[in-house]
C-alpha positions as a Markdown table, in Angstrom:
| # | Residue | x | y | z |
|---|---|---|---|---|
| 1 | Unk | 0.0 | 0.0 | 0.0 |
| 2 | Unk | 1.3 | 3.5 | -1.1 |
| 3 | Unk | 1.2 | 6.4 | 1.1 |
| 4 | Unk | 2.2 | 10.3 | 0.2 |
| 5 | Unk | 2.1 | 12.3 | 3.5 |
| 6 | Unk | 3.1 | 16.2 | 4.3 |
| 7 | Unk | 4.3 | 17.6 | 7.1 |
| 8 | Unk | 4.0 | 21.3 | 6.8 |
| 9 | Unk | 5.1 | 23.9 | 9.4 |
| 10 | Unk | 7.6 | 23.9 | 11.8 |
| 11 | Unk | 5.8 | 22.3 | 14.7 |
| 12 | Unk | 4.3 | 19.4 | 12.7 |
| 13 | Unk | 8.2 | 19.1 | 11.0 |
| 14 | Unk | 10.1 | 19.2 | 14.3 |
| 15 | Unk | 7.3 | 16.8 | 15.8 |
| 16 | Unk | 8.3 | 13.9 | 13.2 |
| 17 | Unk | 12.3 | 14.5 | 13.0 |
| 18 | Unk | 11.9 | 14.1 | 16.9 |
| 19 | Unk | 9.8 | 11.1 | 16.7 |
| 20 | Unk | 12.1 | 9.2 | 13.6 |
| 21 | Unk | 15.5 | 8.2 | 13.0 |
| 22 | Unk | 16.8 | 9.4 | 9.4 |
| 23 | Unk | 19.1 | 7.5 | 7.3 |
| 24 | Unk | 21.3 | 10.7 | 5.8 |
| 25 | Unk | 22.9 | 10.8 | 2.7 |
| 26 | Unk | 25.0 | 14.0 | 3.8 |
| 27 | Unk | 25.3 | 16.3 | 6.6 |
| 28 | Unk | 22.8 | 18.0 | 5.4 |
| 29 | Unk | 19.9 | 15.9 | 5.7 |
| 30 | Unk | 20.5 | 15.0 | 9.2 |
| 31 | Unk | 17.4 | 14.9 | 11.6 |
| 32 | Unk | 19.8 | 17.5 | 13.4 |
| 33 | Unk | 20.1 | 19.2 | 10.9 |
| 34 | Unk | 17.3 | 19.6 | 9.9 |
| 35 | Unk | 15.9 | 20.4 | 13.1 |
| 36 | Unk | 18.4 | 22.8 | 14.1 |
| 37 | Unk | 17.3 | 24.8 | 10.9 |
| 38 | Unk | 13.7 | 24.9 | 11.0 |
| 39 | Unk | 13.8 | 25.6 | 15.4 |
| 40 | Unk | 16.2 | 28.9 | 14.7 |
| 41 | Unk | 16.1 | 30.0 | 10.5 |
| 42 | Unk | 13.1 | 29.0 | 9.2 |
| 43 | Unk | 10.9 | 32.2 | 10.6 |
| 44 | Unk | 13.7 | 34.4 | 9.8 |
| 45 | Unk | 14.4 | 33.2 | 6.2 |
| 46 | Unk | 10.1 | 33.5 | 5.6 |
| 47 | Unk | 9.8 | 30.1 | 4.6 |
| 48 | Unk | 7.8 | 27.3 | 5.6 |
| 49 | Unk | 8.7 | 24.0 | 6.2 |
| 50 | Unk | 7.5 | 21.2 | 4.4 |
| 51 | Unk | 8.7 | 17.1 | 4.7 |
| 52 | Unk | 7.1 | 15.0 | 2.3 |
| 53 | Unk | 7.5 | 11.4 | 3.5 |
| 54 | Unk | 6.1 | 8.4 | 1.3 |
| 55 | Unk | 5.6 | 5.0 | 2.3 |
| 56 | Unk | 5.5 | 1.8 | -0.6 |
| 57 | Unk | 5.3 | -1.5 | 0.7 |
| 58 | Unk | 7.3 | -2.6 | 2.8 |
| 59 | Unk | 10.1 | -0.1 | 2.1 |
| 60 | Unk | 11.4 | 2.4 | 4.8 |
| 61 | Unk | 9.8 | 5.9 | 4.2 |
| 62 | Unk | 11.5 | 8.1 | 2.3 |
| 63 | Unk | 12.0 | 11.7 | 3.5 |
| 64 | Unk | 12.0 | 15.2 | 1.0 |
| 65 | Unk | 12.9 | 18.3 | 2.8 |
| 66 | Unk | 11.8 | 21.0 | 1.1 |
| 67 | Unk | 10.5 | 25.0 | 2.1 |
| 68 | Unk | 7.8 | 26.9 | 0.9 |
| 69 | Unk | 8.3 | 30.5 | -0.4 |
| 70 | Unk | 6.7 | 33.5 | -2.2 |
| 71 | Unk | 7.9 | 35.1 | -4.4 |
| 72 | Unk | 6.5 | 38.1 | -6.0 |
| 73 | Unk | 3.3 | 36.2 | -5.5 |
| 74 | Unk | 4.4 | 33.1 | -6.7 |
| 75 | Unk | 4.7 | 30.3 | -4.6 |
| 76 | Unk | 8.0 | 28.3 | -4.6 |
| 77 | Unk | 8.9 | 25.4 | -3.4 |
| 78 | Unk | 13.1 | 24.8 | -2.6 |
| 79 | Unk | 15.3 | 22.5 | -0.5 |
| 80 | Unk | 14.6 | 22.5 | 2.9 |
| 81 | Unk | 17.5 | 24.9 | 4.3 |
| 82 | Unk | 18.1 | 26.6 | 1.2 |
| 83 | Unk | 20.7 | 28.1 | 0.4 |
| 84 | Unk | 22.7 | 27.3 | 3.8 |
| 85 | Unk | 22.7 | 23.0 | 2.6 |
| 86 | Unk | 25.8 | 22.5 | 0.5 |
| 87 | Unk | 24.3 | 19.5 | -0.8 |
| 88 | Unk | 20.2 | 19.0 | -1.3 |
| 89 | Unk | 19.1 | 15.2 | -1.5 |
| 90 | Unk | 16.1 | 12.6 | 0.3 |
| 91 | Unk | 16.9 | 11.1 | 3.9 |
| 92 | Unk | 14.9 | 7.9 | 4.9 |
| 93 | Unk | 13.4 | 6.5 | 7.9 |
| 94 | Unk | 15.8 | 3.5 | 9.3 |
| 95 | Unk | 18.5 | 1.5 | 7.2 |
| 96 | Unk | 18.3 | 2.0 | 3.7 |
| 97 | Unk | 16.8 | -1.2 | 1.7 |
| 98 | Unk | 19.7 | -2.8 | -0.2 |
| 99 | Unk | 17.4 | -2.7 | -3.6 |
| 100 | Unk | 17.6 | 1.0 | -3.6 |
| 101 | Unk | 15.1 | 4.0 | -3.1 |
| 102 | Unk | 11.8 | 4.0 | -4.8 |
| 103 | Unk | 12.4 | 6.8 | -7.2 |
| 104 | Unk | 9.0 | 5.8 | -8.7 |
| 105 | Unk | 7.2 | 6.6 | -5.3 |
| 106 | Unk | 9.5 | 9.4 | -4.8 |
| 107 | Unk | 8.5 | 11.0 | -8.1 |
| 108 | Unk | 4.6 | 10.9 | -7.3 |
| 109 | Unk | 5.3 | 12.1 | -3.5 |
| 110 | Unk | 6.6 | 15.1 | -5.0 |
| 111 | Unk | 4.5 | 15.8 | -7.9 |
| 112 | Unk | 1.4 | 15.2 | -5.2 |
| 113 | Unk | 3.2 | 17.9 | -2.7 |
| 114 | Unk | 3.4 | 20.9 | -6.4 |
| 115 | Unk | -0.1 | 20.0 | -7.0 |
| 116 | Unk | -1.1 | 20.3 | -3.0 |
| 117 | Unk | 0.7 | 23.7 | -3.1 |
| 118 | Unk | 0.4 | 24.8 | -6.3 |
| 119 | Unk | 3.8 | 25.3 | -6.5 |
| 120 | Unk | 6.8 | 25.4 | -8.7 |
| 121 | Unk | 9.8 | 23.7 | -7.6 |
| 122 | Unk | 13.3 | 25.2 | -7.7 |
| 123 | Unk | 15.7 | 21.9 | -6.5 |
| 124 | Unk | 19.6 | 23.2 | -6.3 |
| 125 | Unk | 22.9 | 21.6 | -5.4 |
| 126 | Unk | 21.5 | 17.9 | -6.2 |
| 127 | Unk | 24.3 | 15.5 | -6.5 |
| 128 | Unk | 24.6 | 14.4 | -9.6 |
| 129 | Unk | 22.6 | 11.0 | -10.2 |
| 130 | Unk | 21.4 | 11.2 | -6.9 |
| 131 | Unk | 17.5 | 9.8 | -5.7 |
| 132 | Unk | 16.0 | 13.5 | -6.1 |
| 133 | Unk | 17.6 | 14.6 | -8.9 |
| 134 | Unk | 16.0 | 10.8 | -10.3 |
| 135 | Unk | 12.5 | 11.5 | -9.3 |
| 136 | Unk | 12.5 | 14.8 | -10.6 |
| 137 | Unk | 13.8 | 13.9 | -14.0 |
| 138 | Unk | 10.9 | 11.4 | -14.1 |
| 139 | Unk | 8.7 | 14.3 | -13.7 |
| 140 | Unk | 10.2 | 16.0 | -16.6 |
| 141 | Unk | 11.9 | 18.8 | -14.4 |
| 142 | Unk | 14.7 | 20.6 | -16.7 |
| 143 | Unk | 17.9 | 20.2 | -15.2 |
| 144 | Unk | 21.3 | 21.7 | -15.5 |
| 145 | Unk | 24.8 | 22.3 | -13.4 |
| 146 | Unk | 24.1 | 24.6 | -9.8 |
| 147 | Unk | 27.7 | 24.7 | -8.5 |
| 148 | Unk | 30.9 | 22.9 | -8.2 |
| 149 | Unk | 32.4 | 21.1 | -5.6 |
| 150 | Unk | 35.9 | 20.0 | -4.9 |
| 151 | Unk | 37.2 | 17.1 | -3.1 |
| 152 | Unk | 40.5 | 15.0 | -1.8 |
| 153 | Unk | 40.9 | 11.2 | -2.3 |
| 154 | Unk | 42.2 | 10.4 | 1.3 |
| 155 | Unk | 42.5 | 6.6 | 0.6 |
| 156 | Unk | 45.6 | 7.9 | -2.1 |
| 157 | Unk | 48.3 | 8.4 | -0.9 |
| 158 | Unk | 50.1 | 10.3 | -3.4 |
| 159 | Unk | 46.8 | 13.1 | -2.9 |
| 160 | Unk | 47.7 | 13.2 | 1.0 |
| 161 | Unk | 51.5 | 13.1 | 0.8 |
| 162 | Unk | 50.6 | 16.5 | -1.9 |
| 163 | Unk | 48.3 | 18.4 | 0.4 |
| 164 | Unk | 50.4 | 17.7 | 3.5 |
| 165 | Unk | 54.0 | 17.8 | 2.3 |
| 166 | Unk | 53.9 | 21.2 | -0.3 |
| 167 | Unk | 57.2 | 22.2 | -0.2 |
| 168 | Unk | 55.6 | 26.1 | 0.4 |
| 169 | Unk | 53.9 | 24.7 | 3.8 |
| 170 | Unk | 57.0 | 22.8 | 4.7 |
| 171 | Unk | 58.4 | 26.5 | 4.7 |
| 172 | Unk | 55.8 | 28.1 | 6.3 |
| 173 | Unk | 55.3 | 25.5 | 9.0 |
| 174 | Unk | 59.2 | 25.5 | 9.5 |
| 175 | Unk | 58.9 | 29.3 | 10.1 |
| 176 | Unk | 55.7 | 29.4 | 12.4 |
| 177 | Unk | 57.1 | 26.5 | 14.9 |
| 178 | Unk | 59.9 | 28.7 | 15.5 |
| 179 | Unk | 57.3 | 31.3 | 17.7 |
| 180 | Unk | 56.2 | 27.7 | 19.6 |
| 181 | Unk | 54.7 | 24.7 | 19.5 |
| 182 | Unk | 52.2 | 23.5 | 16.7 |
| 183 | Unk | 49.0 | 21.5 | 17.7 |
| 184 | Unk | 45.7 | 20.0 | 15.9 |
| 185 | Unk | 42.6 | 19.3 | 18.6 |
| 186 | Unk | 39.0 | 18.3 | 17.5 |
| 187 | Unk | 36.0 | 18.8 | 19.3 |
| 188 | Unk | 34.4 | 15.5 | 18.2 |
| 189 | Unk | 30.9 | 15.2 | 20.3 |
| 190 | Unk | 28.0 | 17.7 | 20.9 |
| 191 | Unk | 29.4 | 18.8 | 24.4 |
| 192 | Unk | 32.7 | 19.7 | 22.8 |
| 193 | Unk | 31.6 | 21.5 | 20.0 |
| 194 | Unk | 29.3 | 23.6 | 21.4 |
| 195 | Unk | 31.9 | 25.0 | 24.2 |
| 196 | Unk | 34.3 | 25.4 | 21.5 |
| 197 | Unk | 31.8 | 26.9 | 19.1 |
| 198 | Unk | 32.8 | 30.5 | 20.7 |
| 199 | Unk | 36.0 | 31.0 | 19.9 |
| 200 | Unk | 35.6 | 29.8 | 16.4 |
| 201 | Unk | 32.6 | 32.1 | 16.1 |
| 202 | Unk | 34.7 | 35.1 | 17.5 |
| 203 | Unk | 38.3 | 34.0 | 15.0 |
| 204 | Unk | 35.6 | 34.3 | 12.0 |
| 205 | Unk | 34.1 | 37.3 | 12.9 |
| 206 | Unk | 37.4 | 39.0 | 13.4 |
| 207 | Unk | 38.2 | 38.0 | 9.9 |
| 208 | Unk | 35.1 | 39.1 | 7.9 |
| 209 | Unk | 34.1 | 41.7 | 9.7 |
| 210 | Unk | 35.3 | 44.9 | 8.2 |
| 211 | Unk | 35.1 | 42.6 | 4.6 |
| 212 | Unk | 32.1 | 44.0 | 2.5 |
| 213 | Unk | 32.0 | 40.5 | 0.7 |
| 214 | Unk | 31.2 | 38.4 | 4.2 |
| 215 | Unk | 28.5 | 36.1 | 3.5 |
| 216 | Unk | 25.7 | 35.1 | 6.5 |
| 217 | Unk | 28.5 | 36.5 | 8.6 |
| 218 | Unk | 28.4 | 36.0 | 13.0 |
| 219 | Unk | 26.5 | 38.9 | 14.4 |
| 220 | Unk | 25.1 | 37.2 | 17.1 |
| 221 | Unk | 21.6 | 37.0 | 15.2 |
| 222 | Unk | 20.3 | 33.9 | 13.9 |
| 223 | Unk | 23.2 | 32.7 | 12.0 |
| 224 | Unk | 24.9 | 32.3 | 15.2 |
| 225 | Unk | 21.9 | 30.6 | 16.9 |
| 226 | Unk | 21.5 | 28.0 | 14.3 |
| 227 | Unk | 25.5 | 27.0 | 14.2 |
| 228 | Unk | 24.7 | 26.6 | 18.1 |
| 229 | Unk | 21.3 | 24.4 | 17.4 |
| 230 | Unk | 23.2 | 22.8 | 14.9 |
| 231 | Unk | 26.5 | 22.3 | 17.6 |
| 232 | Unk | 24.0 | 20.8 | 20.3 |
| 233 | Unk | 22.9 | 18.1 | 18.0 |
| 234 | Unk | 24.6 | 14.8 | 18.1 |
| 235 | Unk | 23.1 | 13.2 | 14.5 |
| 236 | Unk | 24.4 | 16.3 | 13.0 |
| 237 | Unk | 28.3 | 15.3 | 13.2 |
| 238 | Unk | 29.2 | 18.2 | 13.5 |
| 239 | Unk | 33.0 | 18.7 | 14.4 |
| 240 | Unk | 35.6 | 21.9 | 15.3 |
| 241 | Unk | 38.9 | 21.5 | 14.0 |
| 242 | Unk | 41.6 | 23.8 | 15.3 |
| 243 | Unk | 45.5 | 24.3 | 14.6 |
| 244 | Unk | 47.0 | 25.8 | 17.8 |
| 245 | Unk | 50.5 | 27.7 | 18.0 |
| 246 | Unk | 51.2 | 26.9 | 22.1 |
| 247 | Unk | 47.7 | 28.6 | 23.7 |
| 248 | Unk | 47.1 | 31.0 | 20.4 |
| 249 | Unk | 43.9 | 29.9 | 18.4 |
| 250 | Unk | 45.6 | 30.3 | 14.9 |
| 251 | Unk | 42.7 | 28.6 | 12.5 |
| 252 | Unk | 39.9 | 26.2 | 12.8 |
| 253 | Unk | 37.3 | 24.3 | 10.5 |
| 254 | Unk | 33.6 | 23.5 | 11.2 |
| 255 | Unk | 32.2 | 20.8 | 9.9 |
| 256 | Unk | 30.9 | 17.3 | 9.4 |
| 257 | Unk | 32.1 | 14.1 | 9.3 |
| 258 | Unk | 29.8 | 12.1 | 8.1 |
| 259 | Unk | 29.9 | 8.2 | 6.6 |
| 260 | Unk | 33.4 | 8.1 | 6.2 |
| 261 | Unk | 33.2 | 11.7 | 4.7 |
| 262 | Unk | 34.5 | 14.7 | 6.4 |
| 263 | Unk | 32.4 | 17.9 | 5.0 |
| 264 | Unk | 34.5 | 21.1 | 5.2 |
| 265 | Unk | 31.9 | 23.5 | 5.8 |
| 266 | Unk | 32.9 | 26.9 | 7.6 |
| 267 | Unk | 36.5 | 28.2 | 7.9 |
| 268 | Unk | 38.3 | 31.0 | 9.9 |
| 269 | Unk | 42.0 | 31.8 | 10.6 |
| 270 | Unk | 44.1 | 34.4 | 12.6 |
| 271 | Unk | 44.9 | 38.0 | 10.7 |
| 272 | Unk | 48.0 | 38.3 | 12.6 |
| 273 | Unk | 49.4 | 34.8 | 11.0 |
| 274 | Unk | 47.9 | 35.4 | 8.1 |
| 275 | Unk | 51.5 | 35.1 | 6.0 |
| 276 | Unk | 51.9 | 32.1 | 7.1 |
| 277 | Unk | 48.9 | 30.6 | 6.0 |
| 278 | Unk | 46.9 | 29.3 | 9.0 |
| 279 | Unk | 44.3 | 28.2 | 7.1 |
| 280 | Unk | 46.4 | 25.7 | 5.0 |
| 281 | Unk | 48.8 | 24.5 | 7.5 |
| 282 | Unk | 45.5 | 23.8 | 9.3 |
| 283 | Unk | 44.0 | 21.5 | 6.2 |
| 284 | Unk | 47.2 | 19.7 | 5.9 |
| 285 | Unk | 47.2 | 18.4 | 9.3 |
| 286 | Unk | 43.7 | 18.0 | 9.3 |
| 287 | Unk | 43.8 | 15.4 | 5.9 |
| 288 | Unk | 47.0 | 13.6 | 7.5 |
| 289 | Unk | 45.1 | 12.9 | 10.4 |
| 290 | Unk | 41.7 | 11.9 | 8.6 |
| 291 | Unk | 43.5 | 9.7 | 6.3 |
| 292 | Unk | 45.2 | 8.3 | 9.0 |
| 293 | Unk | 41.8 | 7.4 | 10.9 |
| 294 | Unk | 40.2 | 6.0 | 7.9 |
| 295 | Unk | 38.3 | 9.3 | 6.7 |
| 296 | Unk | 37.9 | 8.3 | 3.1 |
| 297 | Unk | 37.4 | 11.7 | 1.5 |
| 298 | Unk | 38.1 | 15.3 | 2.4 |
| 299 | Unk | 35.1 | 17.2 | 0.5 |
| 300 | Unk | 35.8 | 20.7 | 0.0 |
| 301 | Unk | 32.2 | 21.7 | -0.6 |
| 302 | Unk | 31.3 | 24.0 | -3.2 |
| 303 | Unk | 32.5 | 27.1 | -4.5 |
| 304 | Unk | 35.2 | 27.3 | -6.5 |
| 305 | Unk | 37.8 | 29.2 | -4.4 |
| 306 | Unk | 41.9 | 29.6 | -4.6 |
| 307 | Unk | 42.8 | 27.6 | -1.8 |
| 308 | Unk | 41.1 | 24.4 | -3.2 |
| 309 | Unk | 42.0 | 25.5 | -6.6 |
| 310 | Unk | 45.8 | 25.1 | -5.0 |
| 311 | Unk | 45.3 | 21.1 | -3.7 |
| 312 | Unk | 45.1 | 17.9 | -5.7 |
| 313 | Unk | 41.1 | 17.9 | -5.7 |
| 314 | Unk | 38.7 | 16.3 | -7.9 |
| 315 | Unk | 36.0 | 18.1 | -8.9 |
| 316 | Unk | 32.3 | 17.5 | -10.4 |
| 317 | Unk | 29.3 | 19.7 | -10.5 |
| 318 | Unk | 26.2 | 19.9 | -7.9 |
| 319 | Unk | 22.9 | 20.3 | -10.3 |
| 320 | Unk | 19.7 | 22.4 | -10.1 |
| 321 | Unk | 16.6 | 21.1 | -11.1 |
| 322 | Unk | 13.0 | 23.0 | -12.1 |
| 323 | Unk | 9.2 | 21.9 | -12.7 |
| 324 | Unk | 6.5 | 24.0 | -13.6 |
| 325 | Unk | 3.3 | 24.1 | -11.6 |
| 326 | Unk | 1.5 | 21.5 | -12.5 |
| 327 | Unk | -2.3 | 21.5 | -13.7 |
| 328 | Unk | -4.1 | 20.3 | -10.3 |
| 329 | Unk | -5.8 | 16.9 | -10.6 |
């Protein structure tokens, strides 16, 4: 028996993340997440929440975040956390079956939700090939290339030996360790993160705050309330990564490591170091030390900037996807 279900607000949304366990294909569709989003951005981004779950068989239900907008009238519907996700795909209540995701059920939950809302849908940063990107093609939604990402093969070691052994940071870290001691810490669990979340919070607002191009910067507004929602949140992964020069904070990384995948998502370094390049000496001790603890891959995330321009990286391209509104049945 088939089953296409919606639940819209961020009351009835919160109320089933809280009540299920989610299967995640990235960070980004974590129940904390997800929940951490719609509890502190939602209201302030004027968007509603909407999960479209859908039930065939005996298959585990498979979970579409998405958020409703207006727009000039015109009601939208996007990926749920839009634009903060890096990556936009389904989640699914429990193990995933080993035959796959129903991209046929998947395709009518969806069309059901446009027609329900009278909606057109505007998907971004779908990985390529991916169950959403699937279901939507099924529905005859034009798709084409959103955004790039970059990543690092930690399982070769030719890539890690590259990124951690430039002969430029070999310089640089020679010079810095002069001044004191080098050191990488992680905050690895909720409790850690959040009571470390501070100082990262204050290193990146130090660094972008007189910068006109600072994007969702700290200003102890709702961007800084989510990162803590998101911190608190133990399915979310989340993890601080810092380099340390004796007790002075010189760079750190938040992020997400998640299924053998660490998720690079927010940086920040120290202005005073800044010639000696914090922020790399910082990524090369962070993929030596994921590599060496079995992190498969190092994913940059997207946006195609110098610094991962500068490292061994594969990239591919993240893809957007549109429908019309569909005639109501």
């Amino acid at each position: 028996m088939n089953a296409v279900a919606f639940e819209y607000g961020a009351r009835a949304a919160t109320d089933f993340l809280d009540a299920h366990r989610l299967s995640a294909r990235t960070p980004f569709q974590t129940c904390g997440w997800w929940r951490a989003w719609i509890r502190e951005a939602a209201e302030a981004e004027g968007t509603t929440p909407v999960l479209v779950h859908m039930a065939r068989g005996d298959r585990p239900t498979l979970v579409v975040g998405l958020q409703l907008h207006q727009d000039g009238g015109t009601a939208l519907l996007r990926p749920l956390s839009w634009p903060w996700a890096d990556y936009n795909e389904v989640a699914e209540v429990g193990d995933p079956p080993p035959t796959g995701p129903d991209i046929e059920g998947l395709a009518v939950a969806i069309d059901r939700c446009q027609r329900e809302f009278g909606a057109r849908l505007e998907l971004s940063n779908l990985i390529a090939d991916g169950p959403l990107l699937r279901a939507v093609s099924e529905l005859g939604a034009t798709s084409r290339p959103s955004d790039t990402v970059f990543r690092l093969d930690l399982t070769d070691p030719d890539i890690v030996r590259r990124v951690s052994e430039r002969r430029d940071m070999r310089r640089k870290r020679r010079r810095i360790e002069r001044l004191g001691k080098l050191r990488l810490t992680c905050a690895d669990t909720a409790e850690r993160v959040v009571a470390r979340l501070p100082a990262f919070i204050e290193l990146h607002t130090q660094q972008w705050s007189q910068r006109p191009d600072a994007v969702a910067p700290f200003d102890g507004g709702v961007v800084d309330r989510t990162y803590a929602a998101v911190a608190a949140e133990p399915s979310s992964a989340a993890r601080i990564h810092e380099l340390w020069l004796d007790e002075t904070l010189l760079a750190g990384w938040f992020g997400f490591w998640h299924e053998r995948t660490y998720y690079a998502y927010r940086s920040a370094y120290h202005l005073g170091h800044g010639r000696d390049s914090p922020g790399h000496l910082l990524t090369a001790a962070m993929v030596t030390e994921l590599a060496a603890q079995g992190t498969d891959t190092f994913d940059l995330t997207r946006g195609a900037y110098g610094y991962k321009l500068e490292l061994p990286s594969s990239r591919a391209p993240t893809m957007t996807a549109s429908r019309e509104q569909p005639c109501r049945a």
